[in-house]
C-alpha positions as CSV (number, residue, x, y, z in Angstrom):
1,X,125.5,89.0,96.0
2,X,127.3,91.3,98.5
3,X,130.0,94.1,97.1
4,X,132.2,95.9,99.2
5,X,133.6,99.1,98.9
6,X,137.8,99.7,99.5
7,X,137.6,103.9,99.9
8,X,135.2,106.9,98.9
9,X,135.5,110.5,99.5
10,X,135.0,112.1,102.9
11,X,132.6,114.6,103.8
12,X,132.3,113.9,108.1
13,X,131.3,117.7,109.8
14,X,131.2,120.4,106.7
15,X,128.7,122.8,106.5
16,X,126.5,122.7,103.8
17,X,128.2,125.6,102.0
18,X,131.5,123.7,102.2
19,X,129.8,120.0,101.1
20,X,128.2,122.2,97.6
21,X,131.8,123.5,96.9
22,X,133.3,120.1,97.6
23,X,130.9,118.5,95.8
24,X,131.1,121.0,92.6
25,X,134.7,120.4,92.7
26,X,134.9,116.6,92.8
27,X,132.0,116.3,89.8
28,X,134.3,118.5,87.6
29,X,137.9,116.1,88.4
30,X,135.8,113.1,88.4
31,X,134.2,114.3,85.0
32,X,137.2,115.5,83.5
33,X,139.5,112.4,84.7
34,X,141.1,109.8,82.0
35,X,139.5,107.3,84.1
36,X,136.6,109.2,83.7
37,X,136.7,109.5,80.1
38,X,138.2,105.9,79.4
39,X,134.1,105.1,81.0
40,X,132.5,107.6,79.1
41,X,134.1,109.2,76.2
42,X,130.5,110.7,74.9
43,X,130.5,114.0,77.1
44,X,129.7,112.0,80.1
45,X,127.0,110.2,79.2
46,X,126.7,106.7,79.8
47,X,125.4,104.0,77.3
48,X,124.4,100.3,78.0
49,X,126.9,98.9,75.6
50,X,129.5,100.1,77.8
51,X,128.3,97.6,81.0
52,X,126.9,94.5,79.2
53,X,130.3,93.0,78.0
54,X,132.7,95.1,80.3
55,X,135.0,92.7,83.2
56,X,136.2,95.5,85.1
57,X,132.3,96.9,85.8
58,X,130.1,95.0,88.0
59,X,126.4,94.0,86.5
60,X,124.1,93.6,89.0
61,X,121.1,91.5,88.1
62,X,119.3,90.1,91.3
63,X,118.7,91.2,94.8
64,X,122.2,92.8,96.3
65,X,123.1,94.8,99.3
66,X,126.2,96.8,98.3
67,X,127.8,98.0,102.0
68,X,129.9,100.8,101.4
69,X,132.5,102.9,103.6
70,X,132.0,106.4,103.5
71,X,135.4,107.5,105.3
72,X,138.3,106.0,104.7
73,X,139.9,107.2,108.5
74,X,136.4,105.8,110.0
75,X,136.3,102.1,109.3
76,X,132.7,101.9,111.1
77,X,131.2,104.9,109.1
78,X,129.3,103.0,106.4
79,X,126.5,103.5,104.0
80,X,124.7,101.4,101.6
81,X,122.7,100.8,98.7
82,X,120.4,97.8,98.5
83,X,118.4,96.3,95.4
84,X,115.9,94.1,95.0
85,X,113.8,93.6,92.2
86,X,110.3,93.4,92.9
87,X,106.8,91.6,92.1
88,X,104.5,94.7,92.7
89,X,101.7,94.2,89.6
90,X,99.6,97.2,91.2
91,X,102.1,99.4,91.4
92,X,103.6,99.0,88.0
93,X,100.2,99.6,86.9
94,X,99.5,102.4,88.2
95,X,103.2,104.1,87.8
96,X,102.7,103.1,83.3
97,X,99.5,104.7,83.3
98,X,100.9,107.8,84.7
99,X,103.5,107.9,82.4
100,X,101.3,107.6,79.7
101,X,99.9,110.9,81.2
102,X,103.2,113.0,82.2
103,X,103.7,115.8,79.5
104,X,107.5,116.1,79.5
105,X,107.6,118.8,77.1
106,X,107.2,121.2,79.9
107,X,110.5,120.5,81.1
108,X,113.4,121.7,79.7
109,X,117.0,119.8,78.8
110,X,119.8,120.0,81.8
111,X,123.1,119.9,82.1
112,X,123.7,116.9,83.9
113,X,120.4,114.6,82.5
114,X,120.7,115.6,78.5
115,X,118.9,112.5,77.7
116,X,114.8,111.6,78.6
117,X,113.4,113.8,80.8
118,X,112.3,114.0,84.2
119,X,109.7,116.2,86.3
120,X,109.1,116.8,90.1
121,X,105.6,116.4,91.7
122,X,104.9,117.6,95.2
123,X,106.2,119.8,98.1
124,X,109.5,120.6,98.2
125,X,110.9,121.4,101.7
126,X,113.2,124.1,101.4
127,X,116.2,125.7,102.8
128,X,116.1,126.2,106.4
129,X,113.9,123.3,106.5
130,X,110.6,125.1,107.2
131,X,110.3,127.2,103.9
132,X,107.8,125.0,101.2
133,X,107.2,125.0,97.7
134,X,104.9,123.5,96.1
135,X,105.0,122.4,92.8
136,X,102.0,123.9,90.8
137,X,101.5,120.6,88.4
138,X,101.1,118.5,91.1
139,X,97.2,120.1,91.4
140,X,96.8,120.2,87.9
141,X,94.8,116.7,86.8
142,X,95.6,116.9,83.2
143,X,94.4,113.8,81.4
144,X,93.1,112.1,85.1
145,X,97.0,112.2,86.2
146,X,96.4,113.0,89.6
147,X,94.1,109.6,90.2
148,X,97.8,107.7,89.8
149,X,100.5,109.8,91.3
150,X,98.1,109.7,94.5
151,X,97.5,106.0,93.9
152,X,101.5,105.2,93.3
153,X,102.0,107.5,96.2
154,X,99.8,105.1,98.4
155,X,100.9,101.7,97.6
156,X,104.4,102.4,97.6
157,X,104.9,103.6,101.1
158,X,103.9,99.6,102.4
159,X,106.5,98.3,100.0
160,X,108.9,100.9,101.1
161,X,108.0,100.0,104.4
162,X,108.7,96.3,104.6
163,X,111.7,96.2,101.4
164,X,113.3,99.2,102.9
165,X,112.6,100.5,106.3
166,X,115.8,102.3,106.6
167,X,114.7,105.1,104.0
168,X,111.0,105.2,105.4
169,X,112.5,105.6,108.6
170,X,114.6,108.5,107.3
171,X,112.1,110.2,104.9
172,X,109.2,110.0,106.8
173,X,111.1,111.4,109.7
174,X,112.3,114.4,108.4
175,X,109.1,115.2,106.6
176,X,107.6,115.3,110.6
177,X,110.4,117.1,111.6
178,X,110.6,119.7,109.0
179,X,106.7,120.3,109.7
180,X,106.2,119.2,106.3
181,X,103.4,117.6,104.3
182,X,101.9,115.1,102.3
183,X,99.6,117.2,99.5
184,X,96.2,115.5,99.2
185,X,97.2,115.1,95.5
186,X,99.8,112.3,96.7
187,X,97.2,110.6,99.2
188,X,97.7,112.8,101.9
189,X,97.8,110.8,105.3
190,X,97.4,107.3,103.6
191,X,100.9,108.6,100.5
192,X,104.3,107.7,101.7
193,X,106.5,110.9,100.9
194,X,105.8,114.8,100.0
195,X,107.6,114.4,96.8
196,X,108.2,112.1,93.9
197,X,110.0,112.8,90.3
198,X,109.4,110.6,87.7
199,X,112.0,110.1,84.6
200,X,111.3,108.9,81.1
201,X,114.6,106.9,79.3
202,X,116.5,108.8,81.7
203,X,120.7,109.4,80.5
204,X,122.6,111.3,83.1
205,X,126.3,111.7,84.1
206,X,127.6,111.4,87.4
207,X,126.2,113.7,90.3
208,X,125.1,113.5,93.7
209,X,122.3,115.8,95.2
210,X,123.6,117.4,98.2
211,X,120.0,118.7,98.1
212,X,118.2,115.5,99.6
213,X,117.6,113.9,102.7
214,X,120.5,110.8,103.1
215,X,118.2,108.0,101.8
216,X,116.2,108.1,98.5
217,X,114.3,105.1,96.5
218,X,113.8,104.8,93.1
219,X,111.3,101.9,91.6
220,X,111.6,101.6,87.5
221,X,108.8,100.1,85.5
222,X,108.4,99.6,81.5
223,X,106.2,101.7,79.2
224,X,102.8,100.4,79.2
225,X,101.8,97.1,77.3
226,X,105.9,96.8,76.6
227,X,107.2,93.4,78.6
228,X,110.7,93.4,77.2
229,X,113.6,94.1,79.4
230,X,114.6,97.8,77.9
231,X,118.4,96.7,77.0
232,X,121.3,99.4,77.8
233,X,119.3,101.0,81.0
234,X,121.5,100.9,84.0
235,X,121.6,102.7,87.3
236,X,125.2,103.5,87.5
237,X,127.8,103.8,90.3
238,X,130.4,104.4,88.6
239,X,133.1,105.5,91.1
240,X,132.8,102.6,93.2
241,X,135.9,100.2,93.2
242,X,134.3,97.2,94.7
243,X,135.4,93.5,95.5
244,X,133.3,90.4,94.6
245,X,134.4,86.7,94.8
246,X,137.8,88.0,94.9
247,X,138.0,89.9,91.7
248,X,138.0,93.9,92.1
249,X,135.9,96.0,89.9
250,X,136.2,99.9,89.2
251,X,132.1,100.4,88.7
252,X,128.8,99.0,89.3
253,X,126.3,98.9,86.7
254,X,122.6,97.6,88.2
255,X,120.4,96.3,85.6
256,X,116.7,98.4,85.1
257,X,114.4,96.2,84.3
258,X,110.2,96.4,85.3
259,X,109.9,96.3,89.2
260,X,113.4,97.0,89.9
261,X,114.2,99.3,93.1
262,X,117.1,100.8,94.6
263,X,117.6,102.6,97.8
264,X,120.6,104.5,97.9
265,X,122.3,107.7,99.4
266,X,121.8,110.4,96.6
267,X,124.2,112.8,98.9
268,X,127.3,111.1,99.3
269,X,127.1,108.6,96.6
270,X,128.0,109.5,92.6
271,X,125.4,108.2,90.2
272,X,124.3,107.9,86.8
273,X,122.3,106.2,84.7
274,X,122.3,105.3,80.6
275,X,119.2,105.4,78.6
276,X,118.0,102.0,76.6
277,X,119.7,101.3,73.3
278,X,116.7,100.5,71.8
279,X,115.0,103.9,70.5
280,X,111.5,102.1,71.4
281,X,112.5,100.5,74.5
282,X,110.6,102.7,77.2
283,X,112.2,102.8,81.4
284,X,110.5,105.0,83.6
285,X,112.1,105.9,86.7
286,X,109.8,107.0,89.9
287,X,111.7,108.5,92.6
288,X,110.4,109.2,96.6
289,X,113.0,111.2,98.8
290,X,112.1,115.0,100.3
291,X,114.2,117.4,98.8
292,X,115.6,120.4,101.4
């Protein structure tokens, strides 16, 4: 079920310095819109109920690629995002058993995720590209949590490879390049990516992360021993004015459900995503990409 996107926002040759001020910029029209607001009249924050019965947004619920044109005076300049919901038991397993085993209450409430929460594991490769930092509770194996982020680590960097070799071409890459590395607590040689952040009922408004490499995958699974689909969770893109089967559409709303995964470009693309409706409905999120 192919989508394609009519225009999007330029960014072509700025410096970094010029992409954050552009980027700060855009968040606070976009945010602060009447189109905007007409979406999300709850401070930004999206909710389910908003996408389930709504004509003008897009619901994706099966395998799409979504082909999108990053410059509007540069045809040929394209990105994409592509989902597919997968059959990957062992993985699941693993990624609910380390949820079990995350303590959120270390982190702290932000501005633009106010609802769930959401923790980093891993190296991050810093500014300049050769400056690390390593997060301290990726050695700590409280409750036997290393055993899983390792083990997640492992197994998804086959699926990656074969569902979405575009972003293991890109991630894996840079990692080499930056002279970074995979910590022994995320498999080492055998783990996919130096970093990984894992969200719990995750609600967040519109962003992108001019922090990360171009290509990022996500892969959301249920709370343990819970096999309903957790209604009102969507992966949001909400500035996208798309065209399928000849009807045009001023969102996308992508359906989170156990096993479902998107690649996407964090950088240049505006996302979000709503939280389930259901107070005991549990979505984890588990995020690979290398943040610079």
């Amino acid at each position: 079920m192919p989508a394609k996107k009519i225009g999007y926002p330029v960014f072509d040759s700025m410096s970094e310095k010029e992409r954050r001020s552009y980027v700060e910029f855009e968040s606070k029209r976009f945010n602060n819109s009447d189109r905007n607001k007409a979406q999300s009249p709850k401070n930004c924050i999206y909710t389910g109920s908003q996408f389930e019965d709504n004509i003008d947004v897009l619901v994706i619920n099966s395998d799409t690629d979504i082909h999108i044109n990053v410059n509007k005076m540069n045809p040929e300049k394209t990105s994409a995002v592509h989902v597919k919901y997968l059959n990957i038991p062992k993985f699941c397993e693993a990624a609910q058993e380390f949820s079990e085993r995350v303590d959120y209450s270390i982190t702290g409430k932000c501005r633009k995720c106010p609802e769930g929460n959401m923790l980093p594991f891993g190296v991050r490769l810093g500014s300049g590209m050769h400056k690390i930092f390593e997060y301290a509770r990726t050695k700590k194996n409280a409750r036997g949590i290393n055993h899983f982020h390792m083990i997640m680590n492992i197994l998804i960097k086959e699926i990656i490879q074969e569902c979405f070799p575009a972003a293991y071409k890109v991630i894996t890459g840079f990692i080499e390049l930056s002279g970074g590395y995979v910590p022994e607590e995320l498999g080492g040689t055998l783990g996919f990516c130096c970093q990984m952040i894992v969200s719990n009922n995750l609600g967040c408004e519109a962003h992108v992360d001019q922090d990360l490499v171009e290509r990022c995958v996500s892969v959301w699974t249920t709370g343990k021993g819970r096999t309903q689909d957790p209604e009102g969770s969507f992966f949001i893109l909400p500035y996208l004015t798309c065209e399928h089967n000849g009807k045009q559409y001023k969102g996308i709303a992508i359906k989170l459900r156990q096993g479902c995964a998107i690649e996407w470009d964090g950088r240049h693309i505006f996302h979000a995503s709503s939280s389930p409706s259901d107070p005991n409905a549990i979505i984890n999120g588990n995020w690979f990409g290398v943040t610079r």
